[in-house]
N, C-alpha and C positions, 0 to 999 in steps of 0.2 A: 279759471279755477275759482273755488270760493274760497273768499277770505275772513269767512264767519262775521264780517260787519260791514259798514258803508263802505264802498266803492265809489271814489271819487268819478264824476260823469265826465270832465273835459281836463286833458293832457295835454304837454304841447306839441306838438304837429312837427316843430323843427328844432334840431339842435346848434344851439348858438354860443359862441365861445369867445370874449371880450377880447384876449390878445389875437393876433392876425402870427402871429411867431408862434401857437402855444405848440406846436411837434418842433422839438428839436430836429430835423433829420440828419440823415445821412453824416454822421462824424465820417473822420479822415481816414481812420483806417478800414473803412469798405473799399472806397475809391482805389486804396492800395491792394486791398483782395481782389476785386476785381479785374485789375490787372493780371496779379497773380494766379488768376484761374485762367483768364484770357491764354496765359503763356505756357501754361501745364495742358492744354485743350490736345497738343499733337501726340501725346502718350496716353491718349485717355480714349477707350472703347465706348463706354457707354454713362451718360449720364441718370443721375439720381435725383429728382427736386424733392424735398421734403415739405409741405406744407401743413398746417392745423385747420382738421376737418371743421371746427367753427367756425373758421372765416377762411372759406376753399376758391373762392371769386376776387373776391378783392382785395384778399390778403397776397395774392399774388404777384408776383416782378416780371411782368407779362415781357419785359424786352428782353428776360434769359434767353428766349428763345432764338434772338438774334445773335445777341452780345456772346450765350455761353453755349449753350447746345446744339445750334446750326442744325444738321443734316447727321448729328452722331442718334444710333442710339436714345431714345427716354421711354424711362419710367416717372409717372406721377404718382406718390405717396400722402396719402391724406392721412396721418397722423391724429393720435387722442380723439378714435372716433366713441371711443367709451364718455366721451365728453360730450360729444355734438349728436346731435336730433337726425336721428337713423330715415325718418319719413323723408329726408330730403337728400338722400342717397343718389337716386334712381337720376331728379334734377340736377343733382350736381353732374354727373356723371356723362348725360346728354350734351349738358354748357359743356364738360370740356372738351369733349365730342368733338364737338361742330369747333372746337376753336384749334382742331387739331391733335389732341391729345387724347391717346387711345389707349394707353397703357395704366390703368389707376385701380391701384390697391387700396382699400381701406387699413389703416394699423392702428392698436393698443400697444405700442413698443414698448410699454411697461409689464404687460402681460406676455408673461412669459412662454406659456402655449399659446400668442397670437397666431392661428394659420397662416394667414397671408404673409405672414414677416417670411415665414419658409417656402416662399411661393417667388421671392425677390429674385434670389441667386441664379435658380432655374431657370427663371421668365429672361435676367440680365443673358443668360450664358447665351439662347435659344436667339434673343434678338441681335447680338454681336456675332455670331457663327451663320446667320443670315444675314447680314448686312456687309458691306465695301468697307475692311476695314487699311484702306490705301496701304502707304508703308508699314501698317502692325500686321499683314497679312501673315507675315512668315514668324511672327510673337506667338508663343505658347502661353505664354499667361497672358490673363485678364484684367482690364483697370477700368476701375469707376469712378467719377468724382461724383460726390452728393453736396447739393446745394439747395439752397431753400433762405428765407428771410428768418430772422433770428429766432433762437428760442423756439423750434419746433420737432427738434427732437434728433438732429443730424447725430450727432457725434453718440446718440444714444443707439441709433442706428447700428451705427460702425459696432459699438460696442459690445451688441448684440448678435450682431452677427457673428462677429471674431469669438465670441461664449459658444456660440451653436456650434460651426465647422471646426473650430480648433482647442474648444474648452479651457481657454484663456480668459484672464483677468482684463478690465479694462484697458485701454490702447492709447484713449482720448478724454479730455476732460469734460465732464458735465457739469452743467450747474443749470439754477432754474433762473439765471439774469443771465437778460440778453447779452450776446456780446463776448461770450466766455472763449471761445475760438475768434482768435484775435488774424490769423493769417492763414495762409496754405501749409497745410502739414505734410512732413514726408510721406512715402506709399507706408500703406498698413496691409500687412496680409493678414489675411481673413478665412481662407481656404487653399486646402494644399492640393485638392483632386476635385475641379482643376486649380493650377494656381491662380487666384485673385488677390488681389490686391484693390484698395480703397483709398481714397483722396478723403480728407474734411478740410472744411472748407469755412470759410467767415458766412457769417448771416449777411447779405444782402438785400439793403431794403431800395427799394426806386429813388434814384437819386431825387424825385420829384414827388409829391400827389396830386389825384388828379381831383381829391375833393377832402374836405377833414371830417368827414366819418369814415371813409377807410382808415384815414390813420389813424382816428383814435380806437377805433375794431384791430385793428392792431394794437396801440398802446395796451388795451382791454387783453387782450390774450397772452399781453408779456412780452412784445418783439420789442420794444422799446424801453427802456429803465423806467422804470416809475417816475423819480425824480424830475427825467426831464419833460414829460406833460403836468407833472401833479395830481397826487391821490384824489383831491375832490375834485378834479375834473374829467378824472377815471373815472370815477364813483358815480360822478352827475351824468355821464353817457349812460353808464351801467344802467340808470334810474330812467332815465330817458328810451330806452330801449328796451327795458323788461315792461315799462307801462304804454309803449305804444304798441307789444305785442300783446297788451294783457295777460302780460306774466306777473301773478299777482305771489308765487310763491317767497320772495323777499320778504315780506309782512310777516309771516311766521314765525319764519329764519333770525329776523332782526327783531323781533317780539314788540314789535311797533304796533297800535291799535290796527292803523287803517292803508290802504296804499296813499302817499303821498307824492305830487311832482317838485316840492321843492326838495332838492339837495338837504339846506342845512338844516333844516327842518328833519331830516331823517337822520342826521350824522348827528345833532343834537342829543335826541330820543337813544339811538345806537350807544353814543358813549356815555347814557346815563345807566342803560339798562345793563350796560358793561360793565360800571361803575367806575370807566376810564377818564380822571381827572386832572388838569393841573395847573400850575401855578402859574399864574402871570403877573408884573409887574405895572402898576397905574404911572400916569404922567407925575401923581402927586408921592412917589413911592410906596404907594399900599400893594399888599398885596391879595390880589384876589384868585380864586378857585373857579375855575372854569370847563366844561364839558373838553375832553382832547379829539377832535375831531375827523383829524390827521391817522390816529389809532383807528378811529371808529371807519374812517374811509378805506384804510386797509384792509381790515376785515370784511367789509361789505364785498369790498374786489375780490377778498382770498374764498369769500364762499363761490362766488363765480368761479375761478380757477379753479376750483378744489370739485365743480360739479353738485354741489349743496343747493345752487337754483333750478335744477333741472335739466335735462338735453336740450342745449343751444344752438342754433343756426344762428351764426349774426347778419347771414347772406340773405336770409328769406325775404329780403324787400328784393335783392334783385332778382333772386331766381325765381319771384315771382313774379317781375316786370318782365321780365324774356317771356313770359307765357302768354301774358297779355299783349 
């Protein structure tokens, strides 16, 4: 895109991150969710994964497949496609293909005429009434657990649905921080013809990463608390990643002259033109005014969330490397 001025010629190539700690992962109560879905697996027909259409690859918890849904039932859910870059549909689609995964809805679960969301119930019922449902064979009702790594729209899910079939108020709690569904919740019914019933479920992230740009592509989309990687090194990915796709839309948005690669150098500029300022104290006790950059890095993050940089793919290096 044009940014009406210079375009800086040389970006950096690779993203580098001083602590070797900086993703907090995996706190104590997944390990205990996990369990807890392990143990509710026998009463459950058909699985749910909920992921975020921006990072559909590597945002993933690829060992669910072992650990939680075996041989049951799945549907794969790519969630906030109103957010992510529609051109790379068709490739996402193929990757999860080939990786076994054949069942995947695009959703706006915020949108409340999303088709596909009314496409779930059917596709669940159709695949549990053809498949071995061992001991639930003689079960009249229906149960689903939906699971997905945090923050991507589960329990919004639920709550959606249980509005459609039964024209009820919320069930489960939402929030936009990770981490809001702390355990396994009782069954939620959701539909009465036929009866169903739903499972939420804690956000599970891999007890592991296999590299820190997935995590921090997660950190980036909200499956992680802010606090525990840090806004300006959210914000320094974010800049790292819209200038090595040349996404130059930021500069507008952030009323900065030019595209820039450093960091503070943008979060300076950002909380000047915010006019977000403040106090700090010197060694000598003076005190001095200074740019808040912490403000200025939030807001750089929240237009990303918010969809103010444009449809995002954070995947497009890989599901471009599968091609090549």
């Amino acid at each position: 895109m044009s940014t009406g001025g210079k375009v800086a010629t040389k970006f950096r190539e690779t993203f580098r991150v001083v602590q070797k700690d900086v993703l907090r992962w995996f706190p104590g109560h997944m390990g205990k969710g996990l369990k807890q879905m392990q143990q509710k697996l026998k009463n459950v027909d058909c699985i749910v994964e909920v992921h975020d259409a921006r990072v559909p690859i590597s945002g993933r918890y690829t060992d669910f497949k072992q650990t939680i849904s075996g041989l049951k039932p799945h549907i794969f859910i790519l969630n906030k496609k109103d957010l992510s870059d529609e051109r790379f549909s068709k490739a996402i689609e193929e990757r999860l293909h080939r990786e076994g995964i054949s069942n995947v809805l695009f959703t706006n679960l915020k949108d409340q005429t999303c088709s596909n969301m009314k496409k779930i119930l059917p596709l669940a019922k159709n695949l549990i009434v053809n498949s071995n449902r061992y001991h639930r064979s003689e079960e009249l009702s229906y149960e689903m657990m939906v699971i997905g790594v945090p923050n991507v729209g589960k329990s919004t899910l639920i709550n959606r649905l249980r509005h459609t079939y039964l024209g009820k108020s919320r069930a489960t709690q939402v929030g936009a921080i990770a981490g809001v569904t702390r355990s396994v919740l009782n069954r939620i019914k959701i539909c009465e013809d036929p009866p169903f019933y739903l499972l939420d479920t804690p956000g599970i992230l891999a007890p592991s990463i296999k590299d820190i740009e997935s995590g921090l592509k997660l950190a980036l989309i909200g499956c992680l608390q802010d606090h525990l990687v840090g806004p300006e090194i959210i914000a320094d990915y974010l800049l790292f990643w819209l200038n090595k796709r040349k996404r130059f839309e930021y500069v507008e948005k952030l009323n900065i002259p030019e595209p820039m690669d450093d960091i503070l150098e943008v979060l300076l500029a950002t909380a000047v033109k915010l006019g977000k300022m403040k106090k700090v104290r010197t060694y000598d006790n003076q005190i001095n005014v200074i740019p808040d950059i912490d403000i200025a890095a939030n807001h750089f993050i929240k237009l990303f969330r918010n969809g103010d940089l444009g449809h995002i793919c954070l995947d497009e290096d890989v599901l471009e490397s599968q091609n090549t």
